[in-house]
C-alpha positions in Angstrom: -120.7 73.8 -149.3 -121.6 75.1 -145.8 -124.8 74.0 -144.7 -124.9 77.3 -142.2 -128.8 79.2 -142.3 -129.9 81.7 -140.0 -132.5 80.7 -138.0 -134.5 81.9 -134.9 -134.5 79.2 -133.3 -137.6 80.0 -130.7 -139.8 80.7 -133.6 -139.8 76.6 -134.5 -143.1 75.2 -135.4 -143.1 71.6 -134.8 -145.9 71.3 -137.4 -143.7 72.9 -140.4 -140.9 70.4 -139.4 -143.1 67.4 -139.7 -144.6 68.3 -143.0 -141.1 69.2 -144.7 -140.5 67.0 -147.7 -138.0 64.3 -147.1 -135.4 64.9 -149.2 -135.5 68.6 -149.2 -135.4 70.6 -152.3 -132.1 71.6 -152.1 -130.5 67.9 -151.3 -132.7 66.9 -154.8 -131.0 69.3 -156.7 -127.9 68.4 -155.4 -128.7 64.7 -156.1 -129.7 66.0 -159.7 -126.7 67.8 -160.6 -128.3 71.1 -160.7 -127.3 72.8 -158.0 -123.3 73.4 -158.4 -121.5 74.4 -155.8 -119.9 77.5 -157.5 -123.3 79.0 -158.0 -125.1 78.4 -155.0 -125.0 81.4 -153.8 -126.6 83.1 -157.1 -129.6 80.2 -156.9 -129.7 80.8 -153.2 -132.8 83.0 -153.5 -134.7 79.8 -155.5 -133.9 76.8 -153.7 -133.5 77.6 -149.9 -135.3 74.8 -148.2 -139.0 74.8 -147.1 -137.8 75.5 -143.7 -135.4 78.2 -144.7 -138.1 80.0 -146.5 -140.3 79.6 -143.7 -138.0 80.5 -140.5 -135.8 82.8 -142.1 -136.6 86.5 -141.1 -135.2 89.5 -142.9 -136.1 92.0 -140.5 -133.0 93.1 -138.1 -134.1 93.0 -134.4 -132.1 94.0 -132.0 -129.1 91.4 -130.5 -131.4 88.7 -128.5 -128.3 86.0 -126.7 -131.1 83.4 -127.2 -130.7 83.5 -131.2 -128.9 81.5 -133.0 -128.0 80.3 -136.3 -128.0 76.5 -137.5 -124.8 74.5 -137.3 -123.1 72.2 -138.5 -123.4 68.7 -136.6 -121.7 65.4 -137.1 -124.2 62.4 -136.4 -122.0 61.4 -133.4 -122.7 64.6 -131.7 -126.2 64.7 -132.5 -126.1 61.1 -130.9 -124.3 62.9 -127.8 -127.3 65.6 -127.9 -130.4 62.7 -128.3 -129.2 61.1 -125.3 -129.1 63.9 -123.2 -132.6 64.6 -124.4 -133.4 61.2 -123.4 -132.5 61.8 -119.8 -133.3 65.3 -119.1 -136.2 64.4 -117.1 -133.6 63.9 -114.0 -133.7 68.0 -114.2 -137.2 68.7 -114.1 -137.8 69.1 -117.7 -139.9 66.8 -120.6 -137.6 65.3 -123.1 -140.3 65.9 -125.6 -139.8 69.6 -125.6 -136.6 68.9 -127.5 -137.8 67.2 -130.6 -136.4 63.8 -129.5 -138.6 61.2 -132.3 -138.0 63.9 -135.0 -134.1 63.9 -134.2 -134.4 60.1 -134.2 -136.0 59.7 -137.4 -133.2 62.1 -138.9 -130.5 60.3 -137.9 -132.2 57.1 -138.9 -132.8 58.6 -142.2 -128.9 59.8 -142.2 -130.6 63.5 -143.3 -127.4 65.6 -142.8 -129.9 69.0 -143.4 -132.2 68.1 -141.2 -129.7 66.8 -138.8 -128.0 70.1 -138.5 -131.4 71.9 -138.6 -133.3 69.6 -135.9 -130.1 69.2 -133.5 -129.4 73.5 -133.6 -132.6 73.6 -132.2 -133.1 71.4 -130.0 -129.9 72.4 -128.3 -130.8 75.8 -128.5 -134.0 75.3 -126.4 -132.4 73.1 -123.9 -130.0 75.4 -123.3 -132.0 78.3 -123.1 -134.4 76.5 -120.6 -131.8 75.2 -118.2 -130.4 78.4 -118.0 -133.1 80.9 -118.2 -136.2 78.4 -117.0 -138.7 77.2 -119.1 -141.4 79.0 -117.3 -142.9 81.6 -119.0 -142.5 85.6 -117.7 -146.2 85.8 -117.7 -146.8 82.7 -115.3 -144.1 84.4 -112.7 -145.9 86.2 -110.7 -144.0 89.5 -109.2 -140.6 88.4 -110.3 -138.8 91.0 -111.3 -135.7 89.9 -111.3 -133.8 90.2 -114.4 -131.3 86.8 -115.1 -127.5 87.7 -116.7 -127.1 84.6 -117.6 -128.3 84.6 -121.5 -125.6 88.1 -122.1 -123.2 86.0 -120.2 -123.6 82.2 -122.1 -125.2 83.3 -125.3 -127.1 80.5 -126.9 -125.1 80.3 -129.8 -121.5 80.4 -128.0 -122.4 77.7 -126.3 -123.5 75.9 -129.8 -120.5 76.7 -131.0 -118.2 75.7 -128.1 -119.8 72.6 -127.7 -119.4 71.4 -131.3 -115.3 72.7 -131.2 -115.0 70.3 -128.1 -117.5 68.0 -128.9 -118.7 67.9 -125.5 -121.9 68.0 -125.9 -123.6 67.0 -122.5 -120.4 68.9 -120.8 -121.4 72.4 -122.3 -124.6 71.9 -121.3 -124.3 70.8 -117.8 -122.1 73.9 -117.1 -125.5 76.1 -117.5 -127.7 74.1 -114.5 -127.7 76.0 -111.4 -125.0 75.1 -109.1 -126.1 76.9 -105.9 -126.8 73.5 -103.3 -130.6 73.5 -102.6 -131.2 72.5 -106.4 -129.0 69.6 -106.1 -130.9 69.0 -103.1 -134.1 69.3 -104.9 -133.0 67.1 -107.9 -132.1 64.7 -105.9 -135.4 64.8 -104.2 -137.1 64.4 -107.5 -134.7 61.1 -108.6 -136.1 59.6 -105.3 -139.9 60.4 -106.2 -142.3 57.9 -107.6 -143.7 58.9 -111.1 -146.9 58.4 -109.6 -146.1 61.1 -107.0 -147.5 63.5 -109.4 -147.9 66.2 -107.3 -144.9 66.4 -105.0 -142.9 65.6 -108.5 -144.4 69.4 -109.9 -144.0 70.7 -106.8 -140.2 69.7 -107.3 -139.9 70.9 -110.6 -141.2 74.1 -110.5 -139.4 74.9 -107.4 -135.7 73.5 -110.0 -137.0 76.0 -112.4 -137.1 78.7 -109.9 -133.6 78.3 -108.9 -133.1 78.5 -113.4 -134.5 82.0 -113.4 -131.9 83.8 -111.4 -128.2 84.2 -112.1 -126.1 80.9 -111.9 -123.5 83.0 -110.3 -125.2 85.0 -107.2 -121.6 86.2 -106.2 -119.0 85.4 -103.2 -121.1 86.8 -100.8 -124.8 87.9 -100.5 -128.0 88.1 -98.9 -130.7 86.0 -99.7 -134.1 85.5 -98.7 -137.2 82.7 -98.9 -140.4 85.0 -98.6 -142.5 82.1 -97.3 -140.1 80.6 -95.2 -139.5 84.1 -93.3 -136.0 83.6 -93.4 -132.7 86.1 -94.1 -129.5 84.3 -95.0 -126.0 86.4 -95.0 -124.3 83.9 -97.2 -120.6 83.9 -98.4 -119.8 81.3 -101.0 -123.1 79.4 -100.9 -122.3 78.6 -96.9 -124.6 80.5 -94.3 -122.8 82.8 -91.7 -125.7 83.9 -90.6 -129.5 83.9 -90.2 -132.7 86.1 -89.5 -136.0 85.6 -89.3 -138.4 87.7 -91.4 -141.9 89.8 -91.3 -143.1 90.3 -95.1 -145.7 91.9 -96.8 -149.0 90.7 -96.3 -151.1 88.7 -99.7 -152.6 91.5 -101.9 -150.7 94.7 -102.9 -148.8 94.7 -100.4 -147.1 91.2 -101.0 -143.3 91.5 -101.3 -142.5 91.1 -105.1 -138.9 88.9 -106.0 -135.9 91.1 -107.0 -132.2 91.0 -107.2 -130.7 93.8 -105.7 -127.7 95.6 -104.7 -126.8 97.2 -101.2 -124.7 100.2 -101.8 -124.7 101.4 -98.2 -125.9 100.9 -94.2 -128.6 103.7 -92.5 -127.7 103.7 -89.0 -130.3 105.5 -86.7 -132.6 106.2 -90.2 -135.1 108.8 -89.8 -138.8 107.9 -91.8 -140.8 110.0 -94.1 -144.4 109.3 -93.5 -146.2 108.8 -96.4 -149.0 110.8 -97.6 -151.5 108.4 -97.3 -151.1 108.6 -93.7 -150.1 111.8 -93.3 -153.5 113.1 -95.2 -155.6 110.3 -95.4 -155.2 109.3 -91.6 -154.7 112.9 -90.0 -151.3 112.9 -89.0 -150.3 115.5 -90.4 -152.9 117.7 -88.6 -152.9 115.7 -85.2 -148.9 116.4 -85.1 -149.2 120.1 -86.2 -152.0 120.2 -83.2 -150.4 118.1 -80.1 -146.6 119.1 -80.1 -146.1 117.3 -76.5 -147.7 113.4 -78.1 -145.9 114.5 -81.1 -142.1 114.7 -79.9 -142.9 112.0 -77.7 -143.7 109.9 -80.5 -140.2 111.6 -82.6 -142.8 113.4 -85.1 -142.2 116.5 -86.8 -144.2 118.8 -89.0 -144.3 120.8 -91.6 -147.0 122.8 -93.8 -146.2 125.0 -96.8 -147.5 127.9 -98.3 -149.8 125.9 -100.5 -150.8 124.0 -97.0 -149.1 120.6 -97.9 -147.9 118.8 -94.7 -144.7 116.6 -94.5 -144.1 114.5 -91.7 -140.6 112.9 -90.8 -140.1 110.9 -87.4 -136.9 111.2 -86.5 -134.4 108.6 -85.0 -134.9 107.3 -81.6 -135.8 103.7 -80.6 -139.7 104.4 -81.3 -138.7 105.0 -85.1 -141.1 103.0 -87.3 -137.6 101.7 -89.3 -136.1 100.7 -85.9 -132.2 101.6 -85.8 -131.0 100.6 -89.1 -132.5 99.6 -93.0 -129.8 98.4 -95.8 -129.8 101.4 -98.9 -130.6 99.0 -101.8 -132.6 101.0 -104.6 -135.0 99.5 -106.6 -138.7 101.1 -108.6 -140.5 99.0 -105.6 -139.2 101.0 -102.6 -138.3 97.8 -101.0 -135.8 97.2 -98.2 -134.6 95.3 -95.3 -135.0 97.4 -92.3 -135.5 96.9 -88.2 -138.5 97.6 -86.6 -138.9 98.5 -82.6 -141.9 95.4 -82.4 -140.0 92.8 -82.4 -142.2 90.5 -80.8 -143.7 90.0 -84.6 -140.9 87.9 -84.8 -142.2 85.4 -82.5 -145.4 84.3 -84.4 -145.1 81.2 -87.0 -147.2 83.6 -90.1 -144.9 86.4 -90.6 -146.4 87.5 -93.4 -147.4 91.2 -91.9 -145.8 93.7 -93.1 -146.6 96.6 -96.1 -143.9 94.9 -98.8 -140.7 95.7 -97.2 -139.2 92.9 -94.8 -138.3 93.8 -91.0 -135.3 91.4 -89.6 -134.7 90.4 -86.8 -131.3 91.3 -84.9 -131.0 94.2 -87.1 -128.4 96.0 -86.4 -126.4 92.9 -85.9 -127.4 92.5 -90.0 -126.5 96.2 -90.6 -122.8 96.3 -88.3 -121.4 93.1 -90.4 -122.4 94.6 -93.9 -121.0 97.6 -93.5 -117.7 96.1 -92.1 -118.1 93.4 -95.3 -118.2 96.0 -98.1 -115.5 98.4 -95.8 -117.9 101.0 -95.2 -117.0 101.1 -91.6 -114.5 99.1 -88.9 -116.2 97.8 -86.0 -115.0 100.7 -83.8 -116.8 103.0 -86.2 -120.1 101.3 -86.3 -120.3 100.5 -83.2 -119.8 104.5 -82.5 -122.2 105.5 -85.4 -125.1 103.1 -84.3 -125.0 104.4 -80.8 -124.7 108.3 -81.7 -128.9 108.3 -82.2 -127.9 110.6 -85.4 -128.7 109.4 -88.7 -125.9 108.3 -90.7 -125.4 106.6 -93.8 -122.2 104.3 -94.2 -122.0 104.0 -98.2 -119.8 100.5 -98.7 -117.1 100.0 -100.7 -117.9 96.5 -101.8 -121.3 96.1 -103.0 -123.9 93.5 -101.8 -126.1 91.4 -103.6 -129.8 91.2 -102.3 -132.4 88.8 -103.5 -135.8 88.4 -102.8 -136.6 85.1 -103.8 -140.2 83.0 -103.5 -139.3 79.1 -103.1 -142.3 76.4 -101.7 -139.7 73.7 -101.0 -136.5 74.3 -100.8 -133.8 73.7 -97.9 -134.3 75.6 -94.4 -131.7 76.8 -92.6 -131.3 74.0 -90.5 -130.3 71.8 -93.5 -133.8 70.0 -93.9 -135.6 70.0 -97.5 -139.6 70.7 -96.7 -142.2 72.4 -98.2 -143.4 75.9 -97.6 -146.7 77.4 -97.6 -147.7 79.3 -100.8 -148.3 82.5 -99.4 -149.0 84.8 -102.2 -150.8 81.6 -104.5 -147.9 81.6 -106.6 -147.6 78.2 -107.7 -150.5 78.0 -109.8 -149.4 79.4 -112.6 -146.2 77.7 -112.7 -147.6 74.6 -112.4 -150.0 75.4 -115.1 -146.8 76.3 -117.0 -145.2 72.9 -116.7 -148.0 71.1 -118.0 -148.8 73.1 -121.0 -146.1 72.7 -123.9 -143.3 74.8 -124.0 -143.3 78.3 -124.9 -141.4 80.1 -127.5 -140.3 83.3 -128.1 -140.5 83.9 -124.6 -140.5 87.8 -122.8 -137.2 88.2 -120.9 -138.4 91.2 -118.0 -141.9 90.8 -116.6 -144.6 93.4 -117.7 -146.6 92.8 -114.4 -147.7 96.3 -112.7 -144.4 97.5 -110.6 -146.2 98.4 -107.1 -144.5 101.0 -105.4 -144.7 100.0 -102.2 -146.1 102.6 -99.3 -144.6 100.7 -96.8 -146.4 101.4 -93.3 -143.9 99.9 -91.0 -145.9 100.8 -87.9 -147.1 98.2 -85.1 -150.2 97.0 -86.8 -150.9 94.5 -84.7 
């Protein structure tokens, strides 16, 4: 008879698993001769196991890639499983999350049932924490980055893969992060004293960060540490080039972490000045009122019939945006862009800005994406950027973006090192780690989305 039940596996209690009677109901009845296996499926209803009747949900939810059903496990792969359990720590994680001493005792006990039950799960969750992160949505704060990898590596393909190959520890291993800076970083932790309490979470919560976006960030793509104020252009994890950084400052105006896409290059952008400013600081009316300052400054003005004032500055080399920003939409309004004070650049706290992020050797950055993605050859750019006309190049090939928030990682000279918590951020990660493991964890963030009214003016 298959021993197959449907299970959610995040919705484990650890307290129901210890109290479960040893043998289960359905192994007595076996043992008694009462359950025949031609008519278990009409008794089915009577003697499903305590843990069937207490795990199994009849409601239909919609398709979750973390679910999974309980399989079928011979006691040498569970062996295989236990051991990685045993030795997960090198990762960053607590073997304990993974039910090692009950997994133990079932083996020990040769309890095929609870073999198949205890191993499922404990497979599932290790899986779904080195590829998803074990910290919790709520205790990221402002990541809004949404991870592909559960649609791509559902939790129960990879179950079922591993048990057709019986490579166990092989089918896991394929879901860690394979970008470089979290090798770095684990090997970093293998070379920390367990009494280094402190730099060891630091460490680990810094592994799980790299766990909560996509193992596969794509050939090429831009990616940038918010507290290190640093830009990568990256093709196939190797930097081509880099840029320092001006972000937003702490408070509502710090920058949140997405994954984006560029779809295009603005060369020469024009910038719409937001009402706050317009209204609540008087430009509209100072503009409307001083033509001459105005065109010097590339302002101009309009009021409507129901007296509402718009204000666009348009392109010239005192443009707030500077000559260039990369089109990547996203709910936040935020963007890479230039900016005509570039001696921000220069200080060692870049954290200035309204949310977007100002680069430096901008239109450097915007030239070689367009040519990238095919928007443009270098003839043409070069020709666009210096027209002072605003054009947008849309590129054929798209770019990845991502806004990412890492306190130690590896800096673009090559050298792992701390960086400093701008935004307070670690906190609640850290709390994460040392608080058991969550279940039935949110997969998108329900923090407020900020829209960001980016003032990208010389506040300095």
């Amino acid at each position: 008879m298959n021993r197959t039940r449907a299970l959610l596996g995040s919705s484990l209690a650890l307290g129901t698993l210890a109290s479960l009677p040893a043998p289960s109901v359905a192994q007595t009845l076996r043992a008694q001769g009462v359950l025949q296996e031609d008519a278990a499926e009409a008794t089915a209803s009577t003697t499903r196991s305590a843990f069937e009747q207490a795990f199994t949900s009849e409601e239909v939810v919609q398709a979750d890639p973390r679910h999974f059903e309980a399989m079928d496990w011979t006691t040498a792969q569970a062996q295989d499983l236990l051991r990685v359990i045993r030795t997960i720590d090198a990762e960053g994680l607590v073997p304990a999350d993974y039910l090692p001493d009950e997994l133990a005792a079932a083996l020990s006990a040769n309890d095929a049932q609870q073999i198949d039950e205890l191993a499922s799960t404990a497979f599932a969750w290790l899986a779904e924490d080195l590829r998803d992160g074990r910290t919790p949505m709520a205790n990221r704060r402002q990541w809004f980055v949404v991870d592909p990898d559960a649609e791509r590596n559902p939790t129960s393909t990879v179950m079922a893969n591993a048990l057709e190959t019986g490579d166990i520890a092989g089918a896991l291993e394929a879901l860690k992060p394979t970008h470089p800076d979290y090798a770095a970083l684990r090997d970093k932790l293998a070379e920390t004293p367990a009494s280094a309490t402190e730099q060891r979470r630091l460490i680990r919560a810094n592994m799980d960060r790299w766990r909560w976006l996509a193992r596969d960030l794509g050939g090429q793509y831009l990616i940038t540490n918010v507290p290190e104020f640093q830009l990568r252009l990256t093709v196939n994890n190797e930097i081509i080039r880099t840029y320092r950084t001006v972000v937003g400052k702490p408070g509502r105006t710090a920058t949140p972490q997405l994954a984006e896409t560029v779809e295009g290059v603005v060369f020469n952008p024009t910038w719409t000045v937001p009402q706050s400013i317009v209204r609540g600081e008087g430009l509209g009316e100072r503009v409307l009122n001083n033509p001459s300052w105005a065109a010097r400054q590339g302002y101009r003005a309009t009021r409507g019939a129901n007296g509402y004032i718009s204000v666009v500055q348009q392109p010239g080399p005192g443009n707030a945006l500077g000559v260039m920003k990369l089109d990547m939409p996203n709910p936040h309004a935020i963007f890479f862009h230039d900016t005509p004070s570039r001696q921000m650049f220069n200080q060692d706290d870049r954290a200035l800005s309204h949310g977007c992020i100002r680069t430096e050797r901008a239109l450097e950055l915007a030239m070689t994406v367009a040519i990238l993605g095919q928007g443009a050859t270098r003839d043409e750019v070069v020709e666009i950027s210096t027209s002072g006309e605003y054009t947008r190049v849309p590129v054929k090939k798209t770019m990845p973006a991502y806004i990412t928030y890492f306190t130690m990682g590896v800096d673009i000279d090559g050298n792992l090192r701390e960086f400093d918590d701008i935004y307070g951020r670690d906190e609640p990660v850290f709390a994460s780690l040392d608080a058991p493991r969550v279940r039935d964890r949110a997969r998108v963030s329900s923090e407020e989305v900020i829209r960001i009214v980016d003032d990208p003016r010389d506040t300095l």
